[in-house]
ZAFIBA-986132 format. One record per residue (C-alpha): y, z, x; residue in three letters; residue number from 1. Coordinates in Angstrom, 3 decimals. Each point is the difference from the previous one (the first is absolute). Example, Ala and Ser with C-alpha at 12.3 -4.5 7.8 and 13.67 -1.06 7.14 Angstrom:
REM residues 2
<torti y="-4.500" z="7.800" x="12.300" aa="Ala" i="1"/>
<torti y="3.440" z="-0.660" x="1.370" aa="Ser" i="2"/>
END
This chain:
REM residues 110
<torti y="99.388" z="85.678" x="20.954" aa="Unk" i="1"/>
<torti y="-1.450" z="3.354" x="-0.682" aa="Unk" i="2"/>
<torti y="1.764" z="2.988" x="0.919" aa="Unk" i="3"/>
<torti y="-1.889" z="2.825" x="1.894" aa="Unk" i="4"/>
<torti y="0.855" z="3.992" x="0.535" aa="Unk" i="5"/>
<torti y="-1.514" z="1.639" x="2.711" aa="Unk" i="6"/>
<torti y="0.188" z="3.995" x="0.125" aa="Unk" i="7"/>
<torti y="-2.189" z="2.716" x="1.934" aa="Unk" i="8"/>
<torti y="-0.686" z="3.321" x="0.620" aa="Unk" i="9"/>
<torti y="1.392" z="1.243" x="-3.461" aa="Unk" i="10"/>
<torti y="-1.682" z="3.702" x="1.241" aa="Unk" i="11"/>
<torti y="0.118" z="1.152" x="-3.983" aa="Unk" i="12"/>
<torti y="3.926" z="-0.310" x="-0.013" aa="Unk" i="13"/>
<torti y="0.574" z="-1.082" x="-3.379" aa="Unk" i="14"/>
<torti y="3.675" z="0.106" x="0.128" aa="Unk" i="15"/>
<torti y="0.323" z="-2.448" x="2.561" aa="Unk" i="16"/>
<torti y="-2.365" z="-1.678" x="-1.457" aa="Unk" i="17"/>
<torti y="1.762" z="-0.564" x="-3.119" aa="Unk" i="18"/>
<torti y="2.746" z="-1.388" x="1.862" aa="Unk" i="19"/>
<torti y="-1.884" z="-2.443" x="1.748" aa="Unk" i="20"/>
<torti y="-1.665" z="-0.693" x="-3.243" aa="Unk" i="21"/>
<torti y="3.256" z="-0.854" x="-1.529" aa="Unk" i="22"/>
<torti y="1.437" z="-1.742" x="2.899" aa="Unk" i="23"/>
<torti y="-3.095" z="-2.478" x="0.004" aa="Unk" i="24"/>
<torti y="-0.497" z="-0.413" x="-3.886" aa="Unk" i="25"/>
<torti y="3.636" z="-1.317" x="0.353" aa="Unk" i="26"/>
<torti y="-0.516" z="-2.516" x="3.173" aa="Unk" i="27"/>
<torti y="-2.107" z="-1.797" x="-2.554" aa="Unk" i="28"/>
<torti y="-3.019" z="0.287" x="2.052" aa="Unk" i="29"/>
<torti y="-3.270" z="-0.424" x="-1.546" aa="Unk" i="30"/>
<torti y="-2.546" z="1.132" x="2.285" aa="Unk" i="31"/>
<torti y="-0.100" z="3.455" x="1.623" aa="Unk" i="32"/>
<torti y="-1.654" z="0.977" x="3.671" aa="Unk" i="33"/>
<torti y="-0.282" z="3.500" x="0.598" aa="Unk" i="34"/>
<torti y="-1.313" z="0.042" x="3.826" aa="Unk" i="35"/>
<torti y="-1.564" z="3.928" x="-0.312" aa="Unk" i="36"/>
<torti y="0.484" z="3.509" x="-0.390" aa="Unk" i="37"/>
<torti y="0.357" z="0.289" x="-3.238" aa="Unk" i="38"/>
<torti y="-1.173" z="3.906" x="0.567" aa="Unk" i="39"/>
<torti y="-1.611" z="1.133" x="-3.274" aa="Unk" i="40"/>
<torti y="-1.683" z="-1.852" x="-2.952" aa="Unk" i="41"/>
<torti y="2.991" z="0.249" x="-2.441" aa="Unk" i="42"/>
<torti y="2.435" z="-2.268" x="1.738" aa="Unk" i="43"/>
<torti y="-2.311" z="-2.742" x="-1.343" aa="Unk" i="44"/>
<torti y="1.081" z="0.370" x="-3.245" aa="Unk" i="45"/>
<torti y="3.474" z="0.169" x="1.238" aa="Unk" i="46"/>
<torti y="0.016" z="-3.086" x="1.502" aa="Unk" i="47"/>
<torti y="-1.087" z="-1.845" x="-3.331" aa="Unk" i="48"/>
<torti y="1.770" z="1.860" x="-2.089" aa="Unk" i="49"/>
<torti y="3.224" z="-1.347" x="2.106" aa="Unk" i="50"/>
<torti y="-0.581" z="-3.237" x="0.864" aa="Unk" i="51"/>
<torti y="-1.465" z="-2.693" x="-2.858" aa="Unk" i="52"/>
<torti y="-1.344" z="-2.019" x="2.351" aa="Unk" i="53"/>
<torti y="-3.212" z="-0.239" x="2.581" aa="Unk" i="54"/>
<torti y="0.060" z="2.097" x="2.552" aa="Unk" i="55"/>
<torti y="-2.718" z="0.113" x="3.037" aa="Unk" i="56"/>
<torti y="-0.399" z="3.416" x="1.778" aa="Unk" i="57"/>
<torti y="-2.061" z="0.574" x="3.425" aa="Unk" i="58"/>
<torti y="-1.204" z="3.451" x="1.599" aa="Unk" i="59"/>
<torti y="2.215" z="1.364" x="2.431" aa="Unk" i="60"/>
<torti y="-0.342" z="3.112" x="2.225" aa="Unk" i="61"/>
<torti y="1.254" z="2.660" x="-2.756" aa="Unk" i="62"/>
<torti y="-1.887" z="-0.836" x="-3.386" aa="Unk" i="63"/>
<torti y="-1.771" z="3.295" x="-0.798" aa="Unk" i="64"/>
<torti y="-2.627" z="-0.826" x="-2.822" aa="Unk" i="65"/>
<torti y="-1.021" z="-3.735" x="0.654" aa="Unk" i="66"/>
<torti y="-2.606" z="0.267" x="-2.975" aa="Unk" i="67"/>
<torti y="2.380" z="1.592" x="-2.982" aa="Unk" i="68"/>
<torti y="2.754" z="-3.113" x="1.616" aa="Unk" i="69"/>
<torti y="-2.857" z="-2.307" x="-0.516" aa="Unk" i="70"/>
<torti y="-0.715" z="1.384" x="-3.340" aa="Unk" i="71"/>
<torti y="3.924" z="-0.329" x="-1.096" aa="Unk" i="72"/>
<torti y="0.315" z="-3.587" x="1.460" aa="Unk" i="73"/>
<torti y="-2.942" z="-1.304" x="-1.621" aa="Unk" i="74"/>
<torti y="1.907" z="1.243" x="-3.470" aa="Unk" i="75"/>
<torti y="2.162" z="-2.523" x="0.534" aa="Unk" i="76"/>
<torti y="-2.299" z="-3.008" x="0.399" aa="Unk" i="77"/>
<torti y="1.518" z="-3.072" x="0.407" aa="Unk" i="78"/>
<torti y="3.526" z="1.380" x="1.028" aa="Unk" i="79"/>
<torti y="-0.890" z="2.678" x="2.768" aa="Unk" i="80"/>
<torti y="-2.076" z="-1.267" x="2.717" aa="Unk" i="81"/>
<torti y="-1.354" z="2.604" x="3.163" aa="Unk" i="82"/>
<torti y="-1.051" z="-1.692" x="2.443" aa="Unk" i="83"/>
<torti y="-1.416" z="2.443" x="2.285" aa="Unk" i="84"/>
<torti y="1.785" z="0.523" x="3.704" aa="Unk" i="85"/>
<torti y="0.534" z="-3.634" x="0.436" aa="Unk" i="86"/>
<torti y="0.774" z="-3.296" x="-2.322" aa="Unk" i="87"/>
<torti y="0.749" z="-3.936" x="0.307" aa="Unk" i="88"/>
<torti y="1.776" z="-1.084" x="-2.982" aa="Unk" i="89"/>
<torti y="1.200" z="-3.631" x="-1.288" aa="Unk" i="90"/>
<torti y="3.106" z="0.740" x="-1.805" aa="Unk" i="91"/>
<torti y="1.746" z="-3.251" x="-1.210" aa="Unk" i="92"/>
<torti y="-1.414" z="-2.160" x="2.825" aa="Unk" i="93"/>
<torti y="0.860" z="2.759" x="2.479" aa="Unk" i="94"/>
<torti y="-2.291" z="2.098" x="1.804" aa="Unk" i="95"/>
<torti y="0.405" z="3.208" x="0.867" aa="Unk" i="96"/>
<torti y="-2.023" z="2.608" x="1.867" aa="Unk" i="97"/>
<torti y="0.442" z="4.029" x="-0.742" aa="Unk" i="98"/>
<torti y="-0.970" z="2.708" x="2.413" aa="Unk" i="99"/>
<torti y="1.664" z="3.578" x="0.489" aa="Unk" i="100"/>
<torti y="-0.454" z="0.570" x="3.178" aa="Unk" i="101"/>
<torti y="2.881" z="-2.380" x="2.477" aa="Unk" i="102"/>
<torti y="-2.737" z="-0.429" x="3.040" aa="Unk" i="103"/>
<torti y="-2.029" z="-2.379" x="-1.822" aa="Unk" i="104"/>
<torti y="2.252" z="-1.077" x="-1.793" aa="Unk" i="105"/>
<torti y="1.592" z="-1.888" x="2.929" aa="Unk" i="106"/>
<torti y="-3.297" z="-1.166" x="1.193" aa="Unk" i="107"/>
<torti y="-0.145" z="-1.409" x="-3.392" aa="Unk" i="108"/>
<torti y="3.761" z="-1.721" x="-0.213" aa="Unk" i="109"/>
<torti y="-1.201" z="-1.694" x="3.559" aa="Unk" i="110"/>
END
């Protein structure tokens, strides 16, 4: 079974950040969501730089420059995927929805 790491609303704190980084790189999981608000562009390359493995980002509420985070994620093709404000994902036979915001969210888990 493949592990999975969910974080969120990172808001350019690279500190904690780092610790989650290092928390999940040593859970052993291989996939990484990050469910929005990432704030600016650079925590892109923060996220790949700390975790090895895939990691699937959507839009939340606080992402200031969605076309320089586009332009980061796609410089990691194959290993970063954005997904926009919403995603379905198959992940070792499971799937899994991502949205920011809760209200649709349990609409969606119904």
């Amino acid at each position: 079974m493949s592990r999975i790491a969910i974080i969120s609303d990172s808001h350019d704190n690279i500190w904690n950040l780092d610790q989650a980084l290092e928390q999940i790189r040593d859970s052993g999981a291989e996939t990484l969501l990050h469910c929005g608000d990432l704030c600016a562009p650079f925590i892109i390359h923060h996220l790949a730089k700390g975790f090895p493995g895939k990691i699937h980002i959507i839009f939340g509420n606080n992402d200031a420059d969605g076309r320089l985070i586009t332009q980061n994620a796609a410089g990691y093709e194959g290993r970063v995927t954005l997904h926009g404000i919403y995603a379905e994902l198959t992940i070792a036979d499971r799937v899994i929805a991502m949205i920011h915001y809760p209200e649709p969210a349990r609409r969606i888990a119904e």
